[in-house]
C-alpha positions as CSV (number, residue, x, y, z in Angstrom):
1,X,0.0,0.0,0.0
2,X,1.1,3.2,-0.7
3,X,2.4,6.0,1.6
4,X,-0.5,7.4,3.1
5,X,1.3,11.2,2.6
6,X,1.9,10.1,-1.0
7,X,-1.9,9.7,-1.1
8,X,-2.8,13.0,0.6
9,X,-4.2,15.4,-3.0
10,X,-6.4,12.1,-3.5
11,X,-7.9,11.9,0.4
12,X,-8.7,15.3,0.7
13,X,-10.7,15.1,-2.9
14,X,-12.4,11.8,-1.8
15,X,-12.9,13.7,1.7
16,X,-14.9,16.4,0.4
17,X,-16.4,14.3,-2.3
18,X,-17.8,11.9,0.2
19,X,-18.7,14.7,2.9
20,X,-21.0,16.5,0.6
21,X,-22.5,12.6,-0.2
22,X,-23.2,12.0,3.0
23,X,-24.4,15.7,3.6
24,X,-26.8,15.0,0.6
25,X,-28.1,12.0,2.3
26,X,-28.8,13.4,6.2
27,X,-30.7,16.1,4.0
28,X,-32.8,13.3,1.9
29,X,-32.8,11.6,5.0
30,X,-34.4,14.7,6.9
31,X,-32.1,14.1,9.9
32,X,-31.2,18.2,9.4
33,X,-34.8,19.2,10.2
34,X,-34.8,20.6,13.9
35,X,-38.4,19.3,14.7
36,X,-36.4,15.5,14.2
37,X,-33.6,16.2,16.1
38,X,-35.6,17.6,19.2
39,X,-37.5,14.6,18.3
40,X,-34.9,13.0,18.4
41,X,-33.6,14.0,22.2
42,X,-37.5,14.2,23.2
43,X,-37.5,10.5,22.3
44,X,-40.5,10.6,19.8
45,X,-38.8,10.5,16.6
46,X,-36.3,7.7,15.8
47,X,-35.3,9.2,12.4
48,X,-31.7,9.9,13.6
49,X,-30.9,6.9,14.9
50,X,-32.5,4.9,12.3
51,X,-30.5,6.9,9.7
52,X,-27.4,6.6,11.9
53,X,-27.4,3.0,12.8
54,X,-28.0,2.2,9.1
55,X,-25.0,4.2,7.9
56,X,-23.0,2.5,10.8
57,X,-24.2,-1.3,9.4
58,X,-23.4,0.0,6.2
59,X,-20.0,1.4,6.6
60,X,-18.6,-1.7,9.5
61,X,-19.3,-4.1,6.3
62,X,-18.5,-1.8,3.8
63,X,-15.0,-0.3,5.3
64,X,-13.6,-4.0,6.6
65,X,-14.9,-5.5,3.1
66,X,-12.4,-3.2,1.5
67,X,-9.6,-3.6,4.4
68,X,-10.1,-7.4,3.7
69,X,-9.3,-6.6,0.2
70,X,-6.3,-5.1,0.8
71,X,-8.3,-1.6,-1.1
72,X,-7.7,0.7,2.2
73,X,-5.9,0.5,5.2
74,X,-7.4,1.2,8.3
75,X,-6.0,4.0,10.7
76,X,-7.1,2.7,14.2
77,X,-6.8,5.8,17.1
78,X,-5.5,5.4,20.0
79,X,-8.6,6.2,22.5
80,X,-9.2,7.1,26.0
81,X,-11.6,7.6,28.6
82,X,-10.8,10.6,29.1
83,X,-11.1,11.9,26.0
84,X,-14.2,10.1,25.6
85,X,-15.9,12.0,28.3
86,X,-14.6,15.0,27.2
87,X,-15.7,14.6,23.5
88,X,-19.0,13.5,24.5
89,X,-19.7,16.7,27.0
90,X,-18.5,19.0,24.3
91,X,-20.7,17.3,21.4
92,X,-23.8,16.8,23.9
93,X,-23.3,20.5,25.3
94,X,-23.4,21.5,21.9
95,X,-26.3,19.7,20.4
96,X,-28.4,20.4,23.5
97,X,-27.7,24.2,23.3
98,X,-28.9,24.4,19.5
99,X,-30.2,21.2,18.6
100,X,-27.4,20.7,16.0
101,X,-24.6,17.9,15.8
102,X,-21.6,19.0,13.9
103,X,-22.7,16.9,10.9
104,X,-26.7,17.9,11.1
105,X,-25.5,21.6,11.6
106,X,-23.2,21.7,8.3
107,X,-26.6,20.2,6.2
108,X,-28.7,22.7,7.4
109,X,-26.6,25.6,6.8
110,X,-26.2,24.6,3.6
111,X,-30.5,24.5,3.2
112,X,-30.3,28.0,4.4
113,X,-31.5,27.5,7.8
114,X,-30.5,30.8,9.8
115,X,-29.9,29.2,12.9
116,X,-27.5,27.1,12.2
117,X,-25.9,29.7,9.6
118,X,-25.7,32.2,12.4
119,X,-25.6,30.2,15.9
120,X,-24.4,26.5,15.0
121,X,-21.1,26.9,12.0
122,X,-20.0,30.3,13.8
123,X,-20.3,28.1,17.0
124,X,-18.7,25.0,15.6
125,X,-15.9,27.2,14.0
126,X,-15.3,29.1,17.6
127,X,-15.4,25.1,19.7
128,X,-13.1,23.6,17.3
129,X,-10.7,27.0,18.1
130,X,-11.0,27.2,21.4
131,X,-10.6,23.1,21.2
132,X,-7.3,23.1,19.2
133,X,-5.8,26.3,21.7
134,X,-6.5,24.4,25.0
135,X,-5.1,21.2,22.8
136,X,-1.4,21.1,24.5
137,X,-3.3,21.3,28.1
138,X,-5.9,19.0,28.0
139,X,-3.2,16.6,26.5
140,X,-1.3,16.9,29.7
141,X,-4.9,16.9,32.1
142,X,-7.7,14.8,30.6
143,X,-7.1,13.7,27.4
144,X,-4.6,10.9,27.9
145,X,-6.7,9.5,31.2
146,X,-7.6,5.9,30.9
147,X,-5.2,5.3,27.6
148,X,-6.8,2.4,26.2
149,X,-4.2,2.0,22.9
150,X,-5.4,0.8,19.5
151,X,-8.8,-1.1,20.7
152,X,-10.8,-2.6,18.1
153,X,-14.2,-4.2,19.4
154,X,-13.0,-7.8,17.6
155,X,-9.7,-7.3,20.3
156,X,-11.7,-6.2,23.2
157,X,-14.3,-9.3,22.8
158,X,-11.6,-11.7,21.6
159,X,-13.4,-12.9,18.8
160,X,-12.8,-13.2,15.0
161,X,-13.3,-9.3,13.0
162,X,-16.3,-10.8,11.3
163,X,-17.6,-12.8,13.9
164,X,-17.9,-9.5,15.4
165,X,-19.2,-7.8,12.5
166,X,-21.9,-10.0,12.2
167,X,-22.8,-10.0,16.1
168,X,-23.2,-6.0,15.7
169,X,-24.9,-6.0,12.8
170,X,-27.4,-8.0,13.8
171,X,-28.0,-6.2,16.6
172,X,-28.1,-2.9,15.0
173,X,-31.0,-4.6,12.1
174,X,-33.1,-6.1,15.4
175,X,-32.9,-2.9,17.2
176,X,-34.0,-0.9,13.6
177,X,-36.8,-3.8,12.8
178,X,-37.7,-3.0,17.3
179,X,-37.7,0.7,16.5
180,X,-39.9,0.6,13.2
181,X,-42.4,-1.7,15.2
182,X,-42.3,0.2,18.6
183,X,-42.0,3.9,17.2
């Protein structure tokens, strides 16, 4: 496989092709409507997570089909606890203040939505600033807490990578099939 900085022209073309691709679908999808996502958080509409869990199906097969194949070559993170937590409070602090996720925000600012042209990509812009200036101090305080190294799910259950794959996606097609039933 080639370098990966060899390949860099060609990931940030494929980046932005498949970033305005998935922004297309949320849209279709009509996960960048604020009634859904307060739905969403009220827990009376399932349309994010159905729309979520479906791309997550999708991509585990899809992204180790290709690994398997020797067509890409995954780039596991390191992870943490700490920044976990952190990540989580700053995306759940952020979504509950306008209702937005990063990736919900960016599709309805491009449909012309005024709150997330005005509130939610000013804000993102200003979190991911602030984020990347405290970056050197929250290395040192919360970041690394709880290092848990390269951890794939397959290494953390001890089972086979598609063994696992298929444990998960079942899951995730009985908890859609529960959802679509129940909702």
């Amino acid at each position: 496989m080639a370098d990966v900085k060899e390949n860099r022209p060609a990931q940030l073309v494929l980046g932005t092709i498949f970033g305005f691709v998935f922004g297309f679908l949320l849209q279709r999808g009509g996960v960048t409507e604020y009634d859904i996502l307060i739905g969403q958080l009220l827990l009376t509409d399932f349309t994010v997570i159905k729309v979520m869990l479906s791309a997550v199906a999708v991509g585990m097969f899809g992204v180790n089909l290709l690994a398997s194949l020797g067509l890409v070559e995954l780039q596991i993170k390191r992870g943490s606890w700490g920044a976990s937590l952190l990540g989580g409070l700053i995306f759940g602090v952020g979504f509950g203040l306008l209702g937005y996720c990063p990736g919900t925000v960016s599709g309805a600012a491009a449909k012309g939505y005024l709150d997330a042209l005005i509130g939610g990509i000013p804000g993102l812009l200003a979190g991911a600033a602030i984020f990347a200036w405290l970056y050197p101090r929250l290395s040192e305080v919360i970041l690394n807490k709880g290092d848990f190294g390269k951890l794939t799910f397959d290494q953390l259950l001890k089972l086979n990578k598609w063994l696992t794959i298929a444990i998960f996606e079942t899951a995730i097609a009985a908890t859609l099939i529960l959802l679509e039933l129940y909702s």
